[in-house]
C-alpha positions in Angstrom: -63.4 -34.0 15.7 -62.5 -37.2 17.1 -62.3 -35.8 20.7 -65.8 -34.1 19.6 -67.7 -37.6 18.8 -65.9 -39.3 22.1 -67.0 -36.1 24.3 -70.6 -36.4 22.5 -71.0 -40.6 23.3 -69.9 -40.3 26.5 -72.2 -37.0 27.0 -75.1 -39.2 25.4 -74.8 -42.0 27.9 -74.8 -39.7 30.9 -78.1 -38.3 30.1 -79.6 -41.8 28.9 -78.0 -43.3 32.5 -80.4 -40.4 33.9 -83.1 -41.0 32.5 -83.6 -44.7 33.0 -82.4 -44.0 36.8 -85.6 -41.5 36.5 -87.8 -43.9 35.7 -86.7 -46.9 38.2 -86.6 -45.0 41.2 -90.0 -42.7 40.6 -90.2 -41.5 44.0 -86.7 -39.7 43.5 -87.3 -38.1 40.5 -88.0 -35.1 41.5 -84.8 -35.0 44.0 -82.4 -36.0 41.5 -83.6 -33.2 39.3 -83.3 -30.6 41.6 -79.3 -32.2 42.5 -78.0 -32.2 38.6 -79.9 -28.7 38.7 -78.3 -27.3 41.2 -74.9 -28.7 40.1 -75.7 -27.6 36.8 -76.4 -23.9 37.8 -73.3 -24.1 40.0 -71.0 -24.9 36.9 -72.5 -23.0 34.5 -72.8 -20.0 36.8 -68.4 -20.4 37.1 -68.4 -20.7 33.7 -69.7 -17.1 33.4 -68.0 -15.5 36.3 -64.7 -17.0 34.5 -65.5 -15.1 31.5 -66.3 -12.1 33.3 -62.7 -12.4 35.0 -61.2 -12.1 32.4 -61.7 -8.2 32.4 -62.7 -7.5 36.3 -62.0 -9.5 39.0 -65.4 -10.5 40.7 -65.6 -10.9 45.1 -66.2 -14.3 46.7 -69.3 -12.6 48.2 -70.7 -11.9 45.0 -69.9 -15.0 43.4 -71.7 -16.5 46.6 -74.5 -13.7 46.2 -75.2 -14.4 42.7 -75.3 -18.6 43.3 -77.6 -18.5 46.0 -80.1 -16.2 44.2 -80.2 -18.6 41.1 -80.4 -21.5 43.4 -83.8 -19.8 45.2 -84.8 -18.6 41.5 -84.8 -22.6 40.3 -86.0 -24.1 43.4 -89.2 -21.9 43.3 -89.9 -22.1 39.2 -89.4 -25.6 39.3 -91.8 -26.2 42.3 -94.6 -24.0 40.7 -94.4 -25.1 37.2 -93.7 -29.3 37.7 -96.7 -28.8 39.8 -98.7 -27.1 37.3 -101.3 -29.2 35.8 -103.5 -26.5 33.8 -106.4 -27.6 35.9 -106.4 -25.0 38.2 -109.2 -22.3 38.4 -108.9 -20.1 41.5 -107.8 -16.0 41.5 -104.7 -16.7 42.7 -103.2 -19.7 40.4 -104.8 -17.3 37.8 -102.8 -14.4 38.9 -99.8 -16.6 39.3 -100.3 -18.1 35.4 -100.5 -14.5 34.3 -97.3 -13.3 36.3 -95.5 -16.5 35.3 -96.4 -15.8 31.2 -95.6 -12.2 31.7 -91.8 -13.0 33.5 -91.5 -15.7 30.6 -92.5 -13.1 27.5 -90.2 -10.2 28.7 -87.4 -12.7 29.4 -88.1 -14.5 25.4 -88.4 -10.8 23.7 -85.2 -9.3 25.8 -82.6 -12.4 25.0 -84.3 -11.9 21.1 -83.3 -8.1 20.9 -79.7 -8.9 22.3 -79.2 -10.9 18.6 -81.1 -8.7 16.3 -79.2 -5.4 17.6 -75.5 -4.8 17.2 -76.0 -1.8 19.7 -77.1 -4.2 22.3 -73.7 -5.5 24.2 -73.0 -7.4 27.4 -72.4 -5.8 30.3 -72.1 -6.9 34.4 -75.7 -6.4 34.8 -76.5 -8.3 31.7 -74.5 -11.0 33.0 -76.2 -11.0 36.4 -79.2 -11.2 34.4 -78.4 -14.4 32.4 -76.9 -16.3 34.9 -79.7 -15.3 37.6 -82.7 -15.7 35.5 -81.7 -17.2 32.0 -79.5 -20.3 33.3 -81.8 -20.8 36.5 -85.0 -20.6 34.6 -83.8 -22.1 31.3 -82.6 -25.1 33.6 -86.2 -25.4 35.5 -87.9 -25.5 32.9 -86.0 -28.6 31.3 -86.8 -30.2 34.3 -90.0 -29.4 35.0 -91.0 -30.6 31.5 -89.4 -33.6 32.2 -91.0 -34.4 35.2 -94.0 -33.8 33.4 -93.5 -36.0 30.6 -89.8 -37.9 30.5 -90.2 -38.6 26.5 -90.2 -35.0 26.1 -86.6 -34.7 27.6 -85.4 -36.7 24.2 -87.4 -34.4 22.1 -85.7 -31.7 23.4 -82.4 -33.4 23.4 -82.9 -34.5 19.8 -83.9 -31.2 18.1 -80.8 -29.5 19.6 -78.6 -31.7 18.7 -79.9 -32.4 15.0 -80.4 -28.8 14.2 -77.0 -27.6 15.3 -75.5 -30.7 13.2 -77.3 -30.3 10.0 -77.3 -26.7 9.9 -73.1 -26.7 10.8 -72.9 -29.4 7.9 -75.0 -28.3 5.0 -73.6 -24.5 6.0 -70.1 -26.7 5.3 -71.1 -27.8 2.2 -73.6 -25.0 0.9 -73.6 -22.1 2.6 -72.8 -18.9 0.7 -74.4 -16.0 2.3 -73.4 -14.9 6.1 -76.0 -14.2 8.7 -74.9 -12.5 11.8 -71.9 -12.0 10.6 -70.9 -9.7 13.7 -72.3 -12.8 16.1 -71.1 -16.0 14.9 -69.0 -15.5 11.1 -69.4 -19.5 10.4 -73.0 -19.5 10.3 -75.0 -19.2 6.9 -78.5 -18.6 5.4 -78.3 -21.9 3.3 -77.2 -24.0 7.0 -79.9 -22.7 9.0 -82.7 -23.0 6.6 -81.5 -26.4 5.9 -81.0 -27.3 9.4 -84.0 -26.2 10.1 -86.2 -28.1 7.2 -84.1 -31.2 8.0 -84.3 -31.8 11.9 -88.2 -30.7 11.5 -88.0 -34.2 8.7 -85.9 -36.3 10.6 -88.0 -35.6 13.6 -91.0 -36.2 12.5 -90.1 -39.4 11.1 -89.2 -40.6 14.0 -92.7 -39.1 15.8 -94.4 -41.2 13.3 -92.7 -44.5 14.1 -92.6 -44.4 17.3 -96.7 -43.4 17.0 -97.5 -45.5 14.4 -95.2 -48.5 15.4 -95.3 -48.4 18.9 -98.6 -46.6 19.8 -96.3 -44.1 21.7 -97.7 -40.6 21.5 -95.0 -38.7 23.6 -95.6 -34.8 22.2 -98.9 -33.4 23.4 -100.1 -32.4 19.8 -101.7 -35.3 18.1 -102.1 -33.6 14.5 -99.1 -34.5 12.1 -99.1 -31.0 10.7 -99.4 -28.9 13.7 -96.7 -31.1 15.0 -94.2 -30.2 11.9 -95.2 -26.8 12.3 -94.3 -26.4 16.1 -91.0 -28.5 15.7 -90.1 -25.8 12.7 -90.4 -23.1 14.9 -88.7 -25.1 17.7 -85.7 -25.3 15.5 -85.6 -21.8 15.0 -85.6 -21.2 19.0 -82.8 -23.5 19.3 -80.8 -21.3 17.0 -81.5 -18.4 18.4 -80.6 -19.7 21.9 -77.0 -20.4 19.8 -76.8 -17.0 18.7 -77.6 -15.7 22.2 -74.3 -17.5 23.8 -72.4 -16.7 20.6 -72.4 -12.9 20.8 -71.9 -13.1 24.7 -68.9 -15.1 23.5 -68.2 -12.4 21.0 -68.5 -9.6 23.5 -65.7 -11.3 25.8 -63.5 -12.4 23.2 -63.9 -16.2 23.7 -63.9 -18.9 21.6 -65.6 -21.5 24.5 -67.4 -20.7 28.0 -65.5 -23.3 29.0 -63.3 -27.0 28.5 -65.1 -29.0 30.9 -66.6 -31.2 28.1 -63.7 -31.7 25.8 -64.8 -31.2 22.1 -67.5 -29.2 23.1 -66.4 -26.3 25.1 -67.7 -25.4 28.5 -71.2 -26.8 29.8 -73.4 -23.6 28.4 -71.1 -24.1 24.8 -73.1 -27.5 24.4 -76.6 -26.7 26.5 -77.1 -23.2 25.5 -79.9 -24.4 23.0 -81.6 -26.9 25.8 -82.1 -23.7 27.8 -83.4 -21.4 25.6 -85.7 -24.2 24.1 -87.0 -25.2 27.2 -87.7 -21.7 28.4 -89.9 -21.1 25.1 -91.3 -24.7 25.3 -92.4 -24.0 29.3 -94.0 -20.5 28.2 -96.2 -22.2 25.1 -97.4 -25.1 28.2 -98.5 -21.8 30.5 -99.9 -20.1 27.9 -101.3 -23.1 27.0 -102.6 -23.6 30.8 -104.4 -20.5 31.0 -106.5 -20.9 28.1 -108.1 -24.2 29.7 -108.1 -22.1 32.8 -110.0 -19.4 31.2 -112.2 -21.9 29.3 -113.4 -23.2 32.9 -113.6 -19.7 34.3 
């Protein structure tokens, strides 16, 4: 535990030291972004093909194969959603919204089905899958929302971490019934309601403050209900994006993806829920973008 909370600070001010170098040096933001993103994919794409090992050995060229075409797959979401700004009206940025919500829907409603059914395992194309387009996508679209809007990036941040602590603590103290018991045995009906209904609370408290206090409006909803509502559904994407990595981990007999982050596990053991978040978060600003977009049509 203590290793855990030393991991986490050290963790916390890495991504604070990126964000205020965001901010001072504007003109690189978009660089550094696509360096930590590419670094990112690089690690997180190891940490799979080190799981994968641990059955079949995989070639250099693949390995190689695979990288580049995440690399490619990031580069070009991240250019065409940061510089998506909703205010676009032509046939082809239609076509392109449409395509874009499409790829984003079958991606949400396939990783979905891989928790609900026990039937559903991981195999190598699977894998290719997840790292190719879930780790890629799931990384531009943390990025790209942050490039939009940089408060967002603590959002994000914050619900992650909240929910999985107050769901992990009240399932601790509380929790009685198992859910999933197939995916991830510690988790319970009692932690992830209460996780849930907590983070959504502690959230929105601090929404309010820094609203009310500050006159800081950092989330693009500006009604206080719609704003609980939309965080209480966020919550439930970030533990679903938990219960994604945890069967994969199931399927492969591992405890962590990784022990790069001491504490923590492996990269995708402590981002998993960033990724998954962020990939639902960019599809509700699309979605979002091409109802303006039809409004103007």
């Amino acid at each position: 535990m203590k290793q855990r909370i030393i991991t986490g600070i050290f963790l916390f001010l890495f991504l604070f030291l990126f964000f205020i170098l965001q901010l001072n040096f504007l003109e690189y933001r978009f660089d550094l972004s696509i360096l930590l993103g590419f670094f990112f994919i690089v690690l997180a794409s190891q940490e799979m093909f080190n799981m994968i090992e641990q059955k079949k050995k995989i070639k250099f060229n693949y390995k190689i194969f695979i990288l580049i075409s995440s690399v490619i797959v990031f580069l070009f979401s991240l250019l065409q959603w940061s510089s998506d700004d909703g205010n676009n009206n032509n046939l082809e940025n239609g076509i392109i919204q449409y395509l874009s919500i499409f790829v984003l829907f079958v991606i949400l409603i396939l990783l979905i089905f891989f928790v609900i059914f026990d039937s559903i395992i991981v195999k190598d194309l699977e894998i290719n899958f997840i790292i190719i387009f879930y780790i890629s996508i799931g990384t531009s679209s943390f990025f790209s929302i942050f490039l939009k809007n940089p408060l967002f990036f603590w959002y994000i941040i914050l619900i992650t971490v909240l929910t999985d602590s107050f769901s992990f603590l009240t399932g601790f103290l509380f929790g009685k019934k198992k859910i999933f018991p197939n995916i991830s045995p510690n988790k319970t009906l009692e932690g992830y309601i209460y996780g849930n209904i907590l983070s959504t609370f502690i959230i929105f408290l601090i929404y309010y403050s820094i609203n009310r206090f500050l006159n800081i409006n950092f989330f693009p909803i500006q009604n206080p209900f719609i704003f609980i509502i939309v965080t209480f559904f966020n919550s439930i994407i970030v533990q679903t994006g938990d219960l994604i990595n945890s069967k994969i981990k199931r399927n492969y007999n591992i405890k962590d993806f990784g022990k790069l982050l001491p504490g923590h596990g492996g990269l995708l053991d402590r981002f998993d829920s960033v990724l998954f978040l962020s990939l639902f978060i960019n599809f509700i600003f699309k979605f979002q973008n091409l109802i303006i977009n039809l409004k103007i049509l």
